[in-house]
C-alpha positions as CSV (number, residue, x, y, z in Angstrom):
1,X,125.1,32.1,-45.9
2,X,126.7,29.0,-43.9
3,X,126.6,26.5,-46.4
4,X,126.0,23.7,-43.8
5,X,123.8,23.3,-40.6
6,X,125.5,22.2,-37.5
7,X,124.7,18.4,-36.7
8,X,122.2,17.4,-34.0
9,X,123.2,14.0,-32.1
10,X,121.9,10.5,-33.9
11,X,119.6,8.7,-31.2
12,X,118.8,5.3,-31.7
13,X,120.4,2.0,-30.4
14,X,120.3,-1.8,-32.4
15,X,118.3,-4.0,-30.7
16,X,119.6,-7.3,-30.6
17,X,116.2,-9.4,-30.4
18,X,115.1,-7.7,-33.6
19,X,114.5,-9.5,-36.8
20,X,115.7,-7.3,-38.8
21,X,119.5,-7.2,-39.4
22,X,121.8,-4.8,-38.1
23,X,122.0,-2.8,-41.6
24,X,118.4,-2.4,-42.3
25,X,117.8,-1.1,-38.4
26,X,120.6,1.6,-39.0
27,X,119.3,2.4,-42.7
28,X,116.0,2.8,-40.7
29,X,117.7,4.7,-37.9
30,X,119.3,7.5,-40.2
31,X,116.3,7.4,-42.5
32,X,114.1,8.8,-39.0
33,X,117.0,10.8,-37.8
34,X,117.2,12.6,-41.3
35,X,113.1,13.1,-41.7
36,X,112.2,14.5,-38.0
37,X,115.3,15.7,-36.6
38,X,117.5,17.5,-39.0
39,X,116.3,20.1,-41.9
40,X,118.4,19.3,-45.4
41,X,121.7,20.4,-44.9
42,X,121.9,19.0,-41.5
43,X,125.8,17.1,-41.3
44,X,125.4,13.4,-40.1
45,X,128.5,12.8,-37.3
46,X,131.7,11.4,-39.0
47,X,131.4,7.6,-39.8
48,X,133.9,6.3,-37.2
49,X,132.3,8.5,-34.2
50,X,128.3,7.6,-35.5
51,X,129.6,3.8,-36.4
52,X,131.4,3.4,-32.4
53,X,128.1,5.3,-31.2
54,X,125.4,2.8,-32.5
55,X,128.0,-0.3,-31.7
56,X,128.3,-1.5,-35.7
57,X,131.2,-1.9,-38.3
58,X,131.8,1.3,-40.6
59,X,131.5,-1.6,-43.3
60,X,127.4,-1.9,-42.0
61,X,127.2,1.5,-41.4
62,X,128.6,2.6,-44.5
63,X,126.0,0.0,-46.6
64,X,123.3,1.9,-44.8
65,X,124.8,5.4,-45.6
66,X,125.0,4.3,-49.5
67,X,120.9,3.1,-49.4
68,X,120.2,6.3,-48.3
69,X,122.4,8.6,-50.7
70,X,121.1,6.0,-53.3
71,X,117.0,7.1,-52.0
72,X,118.1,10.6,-52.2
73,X,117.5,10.9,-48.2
74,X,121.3,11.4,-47.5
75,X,124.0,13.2,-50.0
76,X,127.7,12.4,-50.0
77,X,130.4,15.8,-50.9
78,X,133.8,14.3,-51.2
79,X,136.0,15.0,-48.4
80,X,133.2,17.4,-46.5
81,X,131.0,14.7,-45.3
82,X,127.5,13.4,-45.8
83,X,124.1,16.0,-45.1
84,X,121.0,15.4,-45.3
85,X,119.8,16.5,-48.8
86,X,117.2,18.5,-49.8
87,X,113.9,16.9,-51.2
88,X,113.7,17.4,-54.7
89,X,111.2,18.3,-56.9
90,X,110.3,16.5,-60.2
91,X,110.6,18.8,-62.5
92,X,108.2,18.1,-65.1
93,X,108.3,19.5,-69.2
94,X,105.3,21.1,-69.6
95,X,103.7,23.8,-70.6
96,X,102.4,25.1,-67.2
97,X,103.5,28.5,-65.3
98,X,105.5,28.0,-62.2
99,X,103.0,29.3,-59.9
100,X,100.4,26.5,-61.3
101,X,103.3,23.5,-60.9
102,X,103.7,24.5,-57.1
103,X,100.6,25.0,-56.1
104,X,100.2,21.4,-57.4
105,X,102.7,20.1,-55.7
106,X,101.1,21.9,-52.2
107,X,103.9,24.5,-52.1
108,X,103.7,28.5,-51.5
109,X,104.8,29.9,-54.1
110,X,106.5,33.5,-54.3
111,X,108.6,35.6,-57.0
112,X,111.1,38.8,-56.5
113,X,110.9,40.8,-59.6
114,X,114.4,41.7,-60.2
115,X,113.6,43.5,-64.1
116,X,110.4,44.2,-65.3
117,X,111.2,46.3,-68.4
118,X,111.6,46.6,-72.3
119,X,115.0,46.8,-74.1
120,X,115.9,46.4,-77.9
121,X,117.1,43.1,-78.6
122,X,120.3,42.3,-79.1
123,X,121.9,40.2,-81.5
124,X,122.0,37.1,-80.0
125,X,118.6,37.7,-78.3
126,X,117.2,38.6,-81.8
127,X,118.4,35.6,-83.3
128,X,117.1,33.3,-80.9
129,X,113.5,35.2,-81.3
130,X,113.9,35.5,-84.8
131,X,113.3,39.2,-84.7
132,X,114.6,41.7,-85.8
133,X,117.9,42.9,-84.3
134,X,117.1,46.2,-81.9
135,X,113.3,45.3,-82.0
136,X,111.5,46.1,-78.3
137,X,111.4,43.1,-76.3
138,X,109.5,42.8,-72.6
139,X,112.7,41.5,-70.1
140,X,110.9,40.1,-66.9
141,X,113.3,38.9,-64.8
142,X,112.3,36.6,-61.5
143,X,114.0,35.2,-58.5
144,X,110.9,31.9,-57.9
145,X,110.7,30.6,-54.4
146,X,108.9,27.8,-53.1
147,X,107.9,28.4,-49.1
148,X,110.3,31.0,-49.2
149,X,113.2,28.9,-50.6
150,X,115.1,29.8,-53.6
151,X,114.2,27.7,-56.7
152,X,115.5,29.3,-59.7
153,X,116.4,32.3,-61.4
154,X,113.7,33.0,-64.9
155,X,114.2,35.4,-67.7
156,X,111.8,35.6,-69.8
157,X,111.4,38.1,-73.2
158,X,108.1,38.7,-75.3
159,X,107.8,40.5,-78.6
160,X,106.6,44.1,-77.2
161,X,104.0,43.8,-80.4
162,X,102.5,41.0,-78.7
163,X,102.1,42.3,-75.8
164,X,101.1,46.3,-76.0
165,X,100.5,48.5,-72.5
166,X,101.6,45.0,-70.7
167,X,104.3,47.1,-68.7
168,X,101.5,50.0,-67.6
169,X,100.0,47.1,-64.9
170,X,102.6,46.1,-62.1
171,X,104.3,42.6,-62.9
172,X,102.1,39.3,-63.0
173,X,102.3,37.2,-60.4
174,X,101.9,34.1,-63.0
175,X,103.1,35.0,-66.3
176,X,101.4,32.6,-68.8
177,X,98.1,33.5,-66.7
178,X,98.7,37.2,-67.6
179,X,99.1,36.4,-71.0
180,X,96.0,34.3,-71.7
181,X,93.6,36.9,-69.9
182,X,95.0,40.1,-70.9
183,X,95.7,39.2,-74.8
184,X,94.9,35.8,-75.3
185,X,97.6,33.8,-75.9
186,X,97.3,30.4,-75.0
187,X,100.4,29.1,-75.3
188,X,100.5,25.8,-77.5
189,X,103.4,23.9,-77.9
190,X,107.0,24.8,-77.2
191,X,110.8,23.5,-77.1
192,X,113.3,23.3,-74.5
193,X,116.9,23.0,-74.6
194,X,118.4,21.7,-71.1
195,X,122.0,21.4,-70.2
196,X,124.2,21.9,-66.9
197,X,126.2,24.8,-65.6
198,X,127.9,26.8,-63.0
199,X,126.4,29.2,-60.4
200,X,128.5,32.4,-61.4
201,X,129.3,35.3,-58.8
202,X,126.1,36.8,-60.1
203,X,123.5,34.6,-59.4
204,X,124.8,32.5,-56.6
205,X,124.1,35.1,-54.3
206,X,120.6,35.2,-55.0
207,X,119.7,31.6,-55.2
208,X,121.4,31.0,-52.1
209,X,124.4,28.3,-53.5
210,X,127.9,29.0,-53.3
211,X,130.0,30.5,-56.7
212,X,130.1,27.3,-58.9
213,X,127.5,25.6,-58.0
214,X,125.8,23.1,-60.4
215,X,122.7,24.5,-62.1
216,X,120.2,22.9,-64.1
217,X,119.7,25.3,-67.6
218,X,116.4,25.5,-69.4
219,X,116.4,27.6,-72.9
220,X,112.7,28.1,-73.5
221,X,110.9,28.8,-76.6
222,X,107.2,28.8,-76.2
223,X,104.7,29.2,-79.2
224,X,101.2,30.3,-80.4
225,X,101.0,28.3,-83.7
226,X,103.8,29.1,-85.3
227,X,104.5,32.2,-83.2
228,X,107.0,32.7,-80.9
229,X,105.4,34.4,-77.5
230,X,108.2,33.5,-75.0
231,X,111.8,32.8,-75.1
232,X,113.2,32.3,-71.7
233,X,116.6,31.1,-69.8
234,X,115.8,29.4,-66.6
235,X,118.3,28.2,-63.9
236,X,117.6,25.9,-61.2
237,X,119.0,25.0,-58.0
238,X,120.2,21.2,-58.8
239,X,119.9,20.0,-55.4
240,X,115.9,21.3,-55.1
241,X,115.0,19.5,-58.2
242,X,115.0,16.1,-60.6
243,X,114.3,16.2,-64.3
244,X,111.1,13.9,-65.6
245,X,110.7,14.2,-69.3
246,X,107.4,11.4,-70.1
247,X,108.8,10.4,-73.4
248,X,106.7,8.9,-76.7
249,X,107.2,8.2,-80.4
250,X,108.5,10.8,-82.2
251,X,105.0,12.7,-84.1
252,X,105.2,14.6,-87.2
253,X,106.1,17.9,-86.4
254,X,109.1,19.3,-87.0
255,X,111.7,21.0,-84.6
256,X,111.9,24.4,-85.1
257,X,114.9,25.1,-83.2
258,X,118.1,22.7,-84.1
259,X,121.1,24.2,-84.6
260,X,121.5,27.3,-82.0
């Protein structure tokens, strides 16, 4: 994988007559060049050649460059360059499968089963299921895509009592659908951790990213009462996504999950 598209040429020119100021006519300039010419990852000319081409300072040029990087239109990697970024998408906590959030949002989506299969839990696996250690568990294991892009990497485990004769059909296309139609399990309520780690030699290959990559980590636990039905580890491509979490007064129940 190249990790960066070559740059196409920057067409525009300031026009002198114009109201607008010379910074807000190149902001406006990139912000065009970057929408219908390039594709995210496009590389925007070097600031001296683009700043002698349009006939402005670096100093204007440079404001303009920073309102776009600050709109999430342009990204800056120190000592590389600036590229057109990739447009994110909100990434939303809530209890919907992925193939319902993308279809939302007017995207394909897709899925590469990489495991579909039951194992006995291990001890860390147990612990954060609260099972019993060496108990069956379902391992379905996804590469998601979004018109054909790489979004994240899902693991996700059920109790196997919970689920019986669910590996005897091939794998679901959307998993919480699955479960609410062939046993069901609406799912309720649930918890999820989020922090911020590395793409590893494993996984970078597959969600397209180079080795050390930031990732966005979700730890799921999803629940039917006071049932566990899914734990899952989800990583996400940082530059294809932006975390919203709609926030209210703490209610009355009680975390399950504090101290893992």
């Amino acid at each position: 994988m190249k990790p960066y598209a070559p740059q196409p040429p920057v067409l525009g020119a300031i026009d002198e007559d114009s109201s607008l100021g010379k910074y807000r006519q190149i902001r406006e300039i990139l912000r065009t060049h970057a929408k219908t010419v390039c594709e995210p990852g496009f590389k925007l000319p070097p600031e001296r050649e683009l700043a002698a081409s349009l006939g402005v300072a670096r100093k204007t040029l440079r404001q303009a460059i920073d309102s776009l990087v600050e709109d999430q239109v342009l990204k800056r990697v120190v000592g590389v360059g600036t590229f057109v970024a990739h447009p994110k998408v909100d990434l939303q906590v809530r209890l919907n499968s992925y193939s319902e959030e993308m279809i939302r949002r007017g995207m394909v989506p897709d899925a590469h089963v990489l495991r579909f299969d039951e194992v006995p839990a291990s001890g860390s696996l147990s612990r954060h299921m609260q099972i019993d250690e060496g108990a069956p568990v379902i391992r379905f294991r996804r590469l998601l895509l979004a018109d054909g892009k790489p979004m994240s990497l899902d693991e996700n485990f059920m109790p196997s009592d919970l689920v019986p004769g669910f590996l005897n059909d091939p794998p679901p296309i959307s998993l919480y659908q699955s479960l609410h139609e062939r046993y069901g399990l609406v799912l309720e309520w649930g918890e999820d951790q989020i922090e911020s780690t590395a793409a590893t030699a494993a996984n970078a290959g597959l969600l397209q990213v180079e080795v050390g990559f930031p990732l966005l980590k979700i730890t799921r636990y999803a629940f039917v009462g006071d049932g566990l039905v899914d734990y899952s580890v989800s990583l996400y491509r940082s530059d294809r996504y932006k975390l919203f979490v709609p926030l209210q007064r703490q209610g009355s129940r009680t975390p399950r999950y504090t101290t893992l």
